[in-house]
C-alpha positions as CSV (number, residue, x, y, z in Angstrom):
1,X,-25.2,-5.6,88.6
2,X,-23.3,-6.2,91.7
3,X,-20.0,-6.6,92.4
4,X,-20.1,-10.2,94.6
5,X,-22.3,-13.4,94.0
6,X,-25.8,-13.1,93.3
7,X,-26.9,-16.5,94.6
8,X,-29.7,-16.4,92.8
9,X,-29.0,-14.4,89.3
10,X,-27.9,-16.5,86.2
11,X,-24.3,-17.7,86.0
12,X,-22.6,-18.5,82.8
13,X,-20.9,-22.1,82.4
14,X,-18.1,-22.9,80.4
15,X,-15.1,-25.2,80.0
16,X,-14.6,-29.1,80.4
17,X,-13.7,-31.3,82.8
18,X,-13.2,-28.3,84.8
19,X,-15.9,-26.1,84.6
20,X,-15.7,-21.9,85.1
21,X,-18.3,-19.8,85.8
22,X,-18.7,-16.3,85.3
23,X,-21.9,-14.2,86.8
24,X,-21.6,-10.7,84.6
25,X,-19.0,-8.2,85.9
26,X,-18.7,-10.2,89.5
27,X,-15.2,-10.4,90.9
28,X,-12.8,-13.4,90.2
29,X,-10.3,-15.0,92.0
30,X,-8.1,-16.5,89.2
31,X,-4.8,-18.8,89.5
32,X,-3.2,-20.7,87.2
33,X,0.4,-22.1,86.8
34,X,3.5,-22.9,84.3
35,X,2.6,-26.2,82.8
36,X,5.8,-27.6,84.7
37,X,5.1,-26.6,87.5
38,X,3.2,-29.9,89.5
39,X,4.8,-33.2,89.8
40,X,2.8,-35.3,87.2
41,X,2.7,-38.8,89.6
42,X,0.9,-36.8,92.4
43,X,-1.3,-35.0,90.2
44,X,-2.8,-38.3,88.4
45,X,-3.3,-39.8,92.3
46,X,-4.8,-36.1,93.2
47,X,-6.9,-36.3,90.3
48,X,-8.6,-40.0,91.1
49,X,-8.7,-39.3,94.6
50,X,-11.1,-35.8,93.7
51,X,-12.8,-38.2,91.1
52,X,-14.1,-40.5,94.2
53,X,-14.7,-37.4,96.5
54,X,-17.0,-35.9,93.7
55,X,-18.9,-39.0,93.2
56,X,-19.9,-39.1,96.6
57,X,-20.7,-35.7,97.3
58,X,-22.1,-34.0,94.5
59,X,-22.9,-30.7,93.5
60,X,-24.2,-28.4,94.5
61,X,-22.2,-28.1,98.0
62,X,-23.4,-26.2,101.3
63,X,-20.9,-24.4,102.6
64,X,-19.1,-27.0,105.2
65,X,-18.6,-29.4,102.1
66,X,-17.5,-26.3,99.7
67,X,-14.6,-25.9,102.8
68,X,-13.9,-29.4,102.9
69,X,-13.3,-29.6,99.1
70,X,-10.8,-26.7,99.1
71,X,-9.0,-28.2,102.3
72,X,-8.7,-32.0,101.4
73,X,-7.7,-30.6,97.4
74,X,-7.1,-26.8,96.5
75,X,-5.3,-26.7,99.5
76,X,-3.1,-29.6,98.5
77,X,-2.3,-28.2,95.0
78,X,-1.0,-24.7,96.3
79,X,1.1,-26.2,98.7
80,X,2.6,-28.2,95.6
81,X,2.9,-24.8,93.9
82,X,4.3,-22.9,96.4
83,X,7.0,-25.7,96.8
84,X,8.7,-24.2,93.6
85,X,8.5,-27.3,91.2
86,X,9.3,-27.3,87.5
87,X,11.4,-24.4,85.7
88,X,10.0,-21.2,87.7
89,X,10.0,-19.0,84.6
90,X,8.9,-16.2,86.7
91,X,11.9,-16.6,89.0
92,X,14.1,-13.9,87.1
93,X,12.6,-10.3,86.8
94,X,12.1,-10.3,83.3
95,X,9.6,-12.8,83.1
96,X,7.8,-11.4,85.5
97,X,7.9,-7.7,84.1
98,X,6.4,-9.3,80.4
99,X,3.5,-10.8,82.1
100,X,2.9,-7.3,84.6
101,X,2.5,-5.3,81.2
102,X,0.8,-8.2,80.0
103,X,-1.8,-7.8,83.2
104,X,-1.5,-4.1,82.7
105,X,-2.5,-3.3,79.4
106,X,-6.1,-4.6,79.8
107,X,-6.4,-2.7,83.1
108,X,-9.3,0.0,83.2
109,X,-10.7,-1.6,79.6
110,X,-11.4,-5.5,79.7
111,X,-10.2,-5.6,83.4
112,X,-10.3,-4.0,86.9
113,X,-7.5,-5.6,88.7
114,X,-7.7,-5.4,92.6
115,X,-4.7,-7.5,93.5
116,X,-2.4,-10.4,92.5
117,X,1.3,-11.5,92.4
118,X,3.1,-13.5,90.2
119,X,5.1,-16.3,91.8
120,X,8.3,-18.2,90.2
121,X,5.8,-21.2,88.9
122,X,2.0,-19.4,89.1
123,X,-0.1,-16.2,89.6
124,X,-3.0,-15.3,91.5
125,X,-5.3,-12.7,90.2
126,X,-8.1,-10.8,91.7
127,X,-10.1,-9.1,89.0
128,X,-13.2,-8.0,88.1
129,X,-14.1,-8.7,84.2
130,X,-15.4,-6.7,82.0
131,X,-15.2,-9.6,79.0
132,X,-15.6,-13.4,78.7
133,X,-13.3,-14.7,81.9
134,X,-11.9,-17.8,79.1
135,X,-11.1,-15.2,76.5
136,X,-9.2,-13.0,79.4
137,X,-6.6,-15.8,80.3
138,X,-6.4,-16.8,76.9
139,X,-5.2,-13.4,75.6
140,X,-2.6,-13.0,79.0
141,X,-1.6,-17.0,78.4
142,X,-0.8,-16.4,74.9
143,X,0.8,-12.6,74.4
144,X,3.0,-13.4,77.3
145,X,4.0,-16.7,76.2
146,X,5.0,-15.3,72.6
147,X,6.7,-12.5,74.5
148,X,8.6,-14.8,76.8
149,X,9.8,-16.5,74.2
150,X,9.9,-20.3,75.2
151,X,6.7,-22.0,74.0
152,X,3.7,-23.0,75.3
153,X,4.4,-22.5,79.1
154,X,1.1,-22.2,80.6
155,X,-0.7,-25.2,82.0
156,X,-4.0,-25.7,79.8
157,X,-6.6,-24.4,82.3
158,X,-7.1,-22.4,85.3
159,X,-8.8,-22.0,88.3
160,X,-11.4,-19.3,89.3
161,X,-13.9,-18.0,91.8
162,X,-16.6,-16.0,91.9
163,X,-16.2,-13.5,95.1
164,X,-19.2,-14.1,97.9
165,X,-19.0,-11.0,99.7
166,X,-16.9,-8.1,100.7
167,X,-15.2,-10.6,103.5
168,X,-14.6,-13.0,101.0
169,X,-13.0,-10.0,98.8
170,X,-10.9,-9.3,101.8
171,X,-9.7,-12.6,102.6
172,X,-8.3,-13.2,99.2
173,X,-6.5,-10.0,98.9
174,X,-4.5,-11.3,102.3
175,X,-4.2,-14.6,100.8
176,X,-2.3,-13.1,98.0
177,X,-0.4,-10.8,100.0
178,X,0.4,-13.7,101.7
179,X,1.2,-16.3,99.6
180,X,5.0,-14.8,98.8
181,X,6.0,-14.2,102.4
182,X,8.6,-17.3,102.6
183,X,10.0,-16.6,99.3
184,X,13.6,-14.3,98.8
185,X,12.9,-10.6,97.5
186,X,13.3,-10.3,94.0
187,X,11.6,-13.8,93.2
188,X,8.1,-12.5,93.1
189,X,6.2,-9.4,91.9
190,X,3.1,-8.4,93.3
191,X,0.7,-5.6,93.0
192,X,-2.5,-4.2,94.7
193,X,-5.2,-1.2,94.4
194,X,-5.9,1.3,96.9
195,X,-8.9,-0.6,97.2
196,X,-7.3,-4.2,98.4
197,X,-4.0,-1.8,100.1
198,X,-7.1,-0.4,102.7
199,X,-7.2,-4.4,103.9
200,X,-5.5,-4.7,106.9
């Protein structure tokens, strides 16, 4: 099976109100957050707004509305995100050190990571599975949360996309490298293979 989309091979749905979608062994981008970590006023008016949008452009999306999506709404949220809201957990080392072995241990077994970085309030994560996507961040949502120590401190659901093509690949191994860039040192941890390191 390839490593990228297959447009036209079968895709596995699950989840609710927000659906996830898992094609096989295909590469995911992955992010999701502290459960803190969004201002709950904007998100209700971010959710109706996306509510409206959806109703009057329905699935499934070529690719101008697919960019218009992300623009007018993912790109909202991680702007939010990178704002630092909530209690930024991951801000102190040791936080961030439990969820790395957390990532870690599945690594070469359930998991090949390629990239991601954990930020004070969320993570991005650039993977390809090799086991149910929902039972992946289930398993890294829970152990690190018992391991942290503080309750449940992960928002309910997550975020994920299948990867297109080798651009697409590349693209969101420099959005992750990215994404830190305005924060101090020692507020973020992030990691990437020799694979996503030969991205310029």
């Amino acid at each position: 099976m390839s490593e990228f989309l297959d447009g036209d091979g079968e895709i596995r749905r699950h989840g609710g109100k927000l659906p996830h979608w898992q094609q096989g062994t295909v590469m995911q981008f992955v992010t999701f957050r502290l459960g803190d970590s969004l201002p709950a006023e904007e998100l209700t008016v971010l959710k109706e707004e996306k509510e409206v949008w959806r109703k009057l452009n329905p699935e499934p999306w070529d690719e101008e509305t697919r960019v218009e999506y992300h623009r007018r709404f993912t790109a909202r949220l991680e702007e939010w995100l990178d704002q630092g809201h909530g209690s930024c957990l991951f801000r102190g080392e040791s936080n961030r050190k439990i969820f790395a072995e957390v990532l870690g241990h599945d690594d070469g077994g359930r998991v090949e990571h390629h990239a991601w970085v954990i930020m004070p309030n969320h993570v991005h994560l650039l993977f390809t599975p090799h086991y149910p996507l929902e039972k992946l961040i289930a398993a890294w949502k829970s152990i690190s949360a018992r391991r942290i120590g503080k309750g449940s401190v992960w928002q309910r659901d997550y975020r994920d996309t299948l990867i297109r093509d080798s651009r697409h690949f590349a693209n969101v191994v420099r959005y992750i490298r990215r994404n830190p860039v305005k924060l101090p040192q020692g507020t973020f941890t992030s990691w990437e293979s020799e694979r996503a390191l030969a991205i310029s």
